[in-house]
N, C-alpha and C positions, 0 to 999 in steps of 0.2 A: 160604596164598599167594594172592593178592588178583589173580586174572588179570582184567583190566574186566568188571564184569557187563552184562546185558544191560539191565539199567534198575536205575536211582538210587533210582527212587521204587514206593511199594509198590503193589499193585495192590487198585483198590478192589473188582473183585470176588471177590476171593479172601475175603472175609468173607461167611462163607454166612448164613442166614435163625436158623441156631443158635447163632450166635455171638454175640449176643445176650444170652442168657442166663448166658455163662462172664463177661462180663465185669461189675467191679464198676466203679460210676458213684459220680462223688463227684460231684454235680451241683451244691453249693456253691463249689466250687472249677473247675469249668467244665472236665473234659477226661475220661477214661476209661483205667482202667486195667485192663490182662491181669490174669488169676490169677497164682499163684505169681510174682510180682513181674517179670513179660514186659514188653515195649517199649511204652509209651505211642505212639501214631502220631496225636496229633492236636495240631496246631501249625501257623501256615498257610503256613508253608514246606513240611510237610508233609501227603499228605491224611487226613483223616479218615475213620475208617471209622463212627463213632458221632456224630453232631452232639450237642453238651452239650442239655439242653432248657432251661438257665438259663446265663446270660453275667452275671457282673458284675464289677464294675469291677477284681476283681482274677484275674479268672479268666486262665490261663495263654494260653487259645485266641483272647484280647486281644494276643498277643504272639510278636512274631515271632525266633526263633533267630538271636543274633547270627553264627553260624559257620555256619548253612544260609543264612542271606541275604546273607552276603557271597558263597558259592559261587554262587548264585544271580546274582548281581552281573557274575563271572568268566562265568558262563556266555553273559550278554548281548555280554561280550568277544570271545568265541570266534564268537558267532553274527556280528559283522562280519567274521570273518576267513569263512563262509561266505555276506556278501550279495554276490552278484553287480554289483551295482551299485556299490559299490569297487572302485577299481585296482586289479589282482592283485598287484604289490608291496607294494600297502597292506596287502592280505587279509594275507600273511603274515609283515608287520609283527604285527597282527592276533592270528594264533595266536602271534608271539614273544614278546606283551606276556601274552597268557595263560598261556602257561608261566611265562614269570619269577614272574606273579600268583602261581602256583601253589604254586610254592617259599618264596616269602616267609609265603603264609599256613600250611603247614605247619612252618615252624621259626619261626615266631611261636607262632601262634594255636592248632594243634594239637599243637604242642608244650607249651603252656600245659595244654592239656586233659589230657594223656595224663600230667603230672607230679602232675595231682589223681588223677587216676583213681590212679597210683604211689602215692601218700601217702595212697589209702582217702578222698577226700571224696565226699560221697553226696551231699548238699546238690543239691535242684532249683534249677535256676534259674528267673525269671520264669515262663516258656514252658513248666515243667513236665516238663522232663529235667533228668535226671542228667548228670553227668562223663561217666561214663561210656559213657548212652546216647546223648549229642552224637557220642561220639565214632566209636561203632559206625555212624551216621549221616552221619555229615560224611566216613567211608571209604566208603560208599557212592555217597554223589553223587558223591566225588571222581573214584570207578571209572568214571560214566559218564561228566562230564567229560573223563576222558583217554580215552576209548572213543571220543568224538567228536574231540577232539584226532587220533587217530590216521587216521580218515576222512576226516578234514579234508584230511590232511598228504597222504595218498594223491594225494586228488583236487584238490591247490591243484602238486604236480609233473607232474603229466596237464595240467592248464592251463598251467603255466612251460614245460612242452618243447612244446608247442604254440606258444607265444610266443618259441621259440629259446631259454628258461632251462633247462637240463638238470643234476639233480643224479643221478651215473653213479654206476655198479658195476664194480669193475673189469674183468670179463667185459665192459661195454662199449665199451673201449679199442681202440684199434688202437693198431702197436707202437711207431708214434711216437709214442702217448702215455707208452705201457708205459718207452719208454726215458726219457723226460724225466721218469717216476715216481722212475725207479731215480737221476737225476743227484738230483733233489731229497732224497731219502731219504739218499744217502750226504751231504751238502754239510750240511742243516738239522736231518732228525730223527734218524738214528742218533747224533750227539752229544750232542742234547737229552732223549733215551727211555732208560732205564734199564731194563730188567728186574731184576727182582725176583722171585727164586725161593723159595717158603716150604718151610719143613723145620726139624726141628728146631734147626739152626741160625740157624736165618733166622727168627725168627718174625714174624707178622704187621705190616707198616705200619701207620703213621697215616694214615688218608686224610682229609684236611681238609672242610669245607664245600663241599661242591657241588662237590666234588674229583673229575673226570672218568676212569676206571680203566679198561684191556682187560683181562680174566682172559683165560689161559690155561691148556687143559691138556693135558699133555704124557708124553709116554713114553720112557725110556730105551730104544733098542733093545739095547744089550748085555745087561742084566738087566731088562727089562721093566717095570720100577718106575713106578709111577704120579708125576708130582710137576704141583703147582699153581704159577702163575708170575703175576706183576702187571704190565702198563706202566702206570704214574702216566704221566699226558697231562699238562704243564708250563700253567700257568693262562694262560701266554703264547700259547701256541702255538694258530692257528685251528683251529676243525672244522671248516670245510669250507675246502678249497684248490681253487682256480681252477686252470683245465688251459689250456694258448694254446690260441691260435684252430689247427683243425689244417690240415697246410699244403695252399697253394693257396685255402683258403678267407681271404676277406677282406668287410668289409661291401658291401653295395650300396645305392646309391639308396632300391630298392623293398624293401629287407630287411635289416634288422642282422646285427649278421653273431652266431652262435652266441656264447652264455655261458653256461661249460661248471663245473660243480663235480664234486668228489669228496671223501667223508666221512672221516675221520682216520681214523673205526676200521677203514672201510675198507681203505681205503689199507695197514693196519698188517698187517691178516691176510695182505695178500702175501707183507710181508718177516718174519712169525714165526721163517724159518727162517734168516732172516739173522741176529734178535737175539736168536733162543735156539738155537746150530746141536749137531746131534750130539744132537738130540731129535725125535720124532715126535710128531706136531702130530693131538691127536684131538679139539679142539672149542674155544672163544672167544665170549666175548662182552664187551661194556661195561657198565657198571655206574656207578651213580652214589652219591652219598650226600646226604641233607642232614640237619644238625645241628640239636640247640636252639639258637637262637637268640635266644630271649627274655631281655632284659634285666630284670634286679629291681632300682631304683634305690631308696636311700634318700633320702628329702627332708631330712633332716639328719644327712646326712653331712658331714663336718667337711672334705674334701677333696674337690669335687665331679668337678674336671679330674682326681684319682690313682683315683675310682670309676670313672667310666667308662673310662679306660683299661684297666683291671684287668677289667672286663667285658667289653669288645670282644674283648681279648685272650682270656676266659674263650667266647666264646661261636664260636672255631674248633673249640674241642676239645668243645662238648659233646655229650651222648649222642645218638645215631642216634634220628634220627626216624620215618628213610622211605630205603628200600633203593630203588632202580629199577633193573630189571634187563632186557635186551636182550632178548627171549622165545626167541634161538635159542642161548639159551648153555643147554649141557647142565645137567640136572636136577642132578647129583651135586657140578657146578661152583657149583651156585645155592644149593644146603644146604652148602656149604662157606663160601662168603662169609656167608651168616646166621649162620652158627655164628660166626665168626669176630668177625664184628661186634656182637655177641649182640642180632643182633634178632630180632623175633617174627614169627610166620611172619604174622600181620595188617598189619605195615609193608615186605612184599615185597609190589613191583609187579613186574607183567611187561611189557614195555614190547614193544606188537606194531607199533608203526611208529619211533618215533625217541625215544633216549633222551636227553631235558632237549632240549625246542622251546624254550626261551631263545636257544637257538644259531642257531635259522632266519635270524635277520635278519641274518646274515653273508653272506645270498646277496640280500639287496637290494641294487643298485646303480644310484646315478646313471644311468650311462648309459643307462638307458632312462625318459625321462622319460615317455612315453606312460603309460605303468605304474605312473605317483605320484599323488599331489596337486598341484595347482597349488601353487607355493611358494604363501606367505600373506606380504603384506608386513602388517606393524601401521601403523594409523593413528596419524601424530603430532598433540599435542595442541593443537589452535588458541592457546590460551593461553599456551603454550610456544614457541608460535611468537611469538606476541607478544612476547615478553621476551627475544626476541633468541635463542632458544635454550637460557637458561639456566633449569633448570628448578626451583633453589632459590629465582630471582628470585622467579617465578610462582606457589612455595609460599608465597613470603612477602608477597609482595600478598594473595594468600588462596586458601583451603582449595578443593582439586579433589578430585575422584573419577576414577581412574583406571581403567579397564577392559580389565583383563592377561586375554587377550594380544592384544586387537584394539588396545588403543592401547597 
């Protein structure tokens, strides 16, 4: 189980002055490999611990890992959500565009990966890994990626409540929040949330694509029986909910006035005893999933609009790629859903600050423009203007170059 490690990338001085000697050099083909067929580590996504003493034109150490350099790419992402020199809504703008990243490139791209590794291809790429060993690699960085993600996250709501943006816990509450929790809950989510108790009866859900889940688990007190329970989050429904302004308070002049959130799954742990009652309540967490998603199109396929339909469709249901899991949901709960989902205990993440940062930008808001970007109007085009406005005129007198999104 994959809890973030503490660095992505390997440390160069952990190669002692012996090590040297265990490893065989293909110096024609330009990179170094362990004995008994261990991890290649030189690639210039990653460091080298051996420098080749010959480079040529095909050697792998010419070449950089498509799937480490796109993390790499994601991590420049991440680093504007921590420069300070952005608007703090932008920043976490910022980290919401790197989670989304995130998601996309694991039920693509390492989804891709992990279905060769499935089907036994061994075949190096360019750059001189395996399927395999991308893949053990691209979990790695990904580990610290979300390791920073989660620091991030910490310390970008330590600057929002500073700025009057507050995402609470319900221990934060006073009870005129408390109560207009309780009007919401009965009026919007207890109609919309379901529980879902597993037992032989019941067996396990589908949970779809990026399909948002509270597990709970619970105890009969009559007979002490253990049972496991699901709320499916409806894909409608926000994760974080706005609280009013509380009362007596209102903006001023010299201060906006408080803007306040609370997290669904939050929110949800209150009312456990509401929507599973005549149960005791020993532990909870959220959970996520995301699928393959990779599409395999044929280029002569005879229906091209009934192929992709059939794929899209195809690509809710397919296999788990990557579990995430809330870090405070009990151990017994966590090997219950892997099992369940039959994933490998190498595609559970523990999630030690917020599960799927895709969802943060539901707490940007308008209202506080200090905290944005200057809107950007685009430049319209001289030539466009000339022709009255019409910009098929202007194409047909003759040929422009267009520069989206400045004009």
């Amino acid at each position: 189980m994959d809890k973030h490690e503490d660095s992505a990338l390997p440390d160069r001085e952990e190669a002692g002055a012996g090590d040297s000697d265990s490893v065989r050099r293909d110096v024609a083909r330009g990179w170094s490999l362990p004995p008994d067929g261990g991890v290649r580590e030189c690639t210039p996504a990653l460091p080298c611990r051996d420098a080749p003493r010959e480079v040529t034109a095909q050697s792998p150490c010419r070449f950089i890992n498509r799937e480490l350099s796109w993390l790499s790419f994601n991590t420049r992402v991440l680093a504007e959500a921590a420069n300070a020199c952005n608007p703090l809504l932008e920043r976490v703008r910022f980290l919401s565009i790197s989670g989304n990243n995130l998601d996309e490139f694991f039920m693509v791209r390492v989804a891709g990966l992990a279905g060769q590794v499935r089907i036994g291809i061994s075949r190096r790429s360019q750059d001189g890994l395996t399927p395999r060993e991308q893949l053990r690699e691209v979990r790695r960085y990904a580990a610290e990626l979300m390791h920073r993600q989660d620091m991030l996250w910490r310390g970008l709501k330590e600057e929002l409540a500073g700025q009057g943006i507050h995402v609470l816990r319900v221990e934060d509450l006073n009870e005129a929040d408390l109560a207009w929790l309780d009007d919401l809950f009965l009026r919007e989510i207890l109609p919309a949330v379901t529980p879902i108790a597993i037992d032989p009866a019941h067996p396990f859900p589908f949970i779809p694509n990026r399909g948002f889940v509270v597990a709970v688990q619970l105890r009969r007190p009559g007979d002490g029986q253990l049972m496991n329970a699901l709320l499916p989050i409806p894909p409608h429904m926000r994760r974080f909910i706005r609280l009013p302004l509380p009362c007596g308070e209102q903006a001023r002049a010299e201060q906006p006035a408080p803007i306040r959130f609370i997290a669904l799954e939050d929110l949800l742990a209150r009312y456990i005893t509401r929507l599973m009652p005549r149960h005791e309540l020993l532990g909870l967490g959220a959970f996520r999933v995301l699928r393959d998603s990779d599409l395999e199109i044929e280029e002569e396929a005879e229906d091209l609009v009934r192929l992709f339909e059939t794929a899209i469709k195809r690509r809710r249901r397919g296999r788990v790629i990557r579990l995430e899991v809330d870090a405070r949901t009990p151990e017994s709960l966590r090997h219950f859903l892997a099992g369940q989902l039959e994933v490998e205990e190498a595609d559970v993440v523990l999630a030690d600050g917020l599960v799927g940062y895709a969802d943060v930008a539901q707490i940007i808001t308008e209202e506080r423009e200090e905290l944005l970007f200057p809107p950007f109007t685009p430049r319209y085009p001289e030539r466009v203007r000339e022709a009255g406005g019409d910009i098929f005129a202007a194409i047909a007198a003759k040929d422009m170059i267009i520069h989206h999104p400045y004009e």
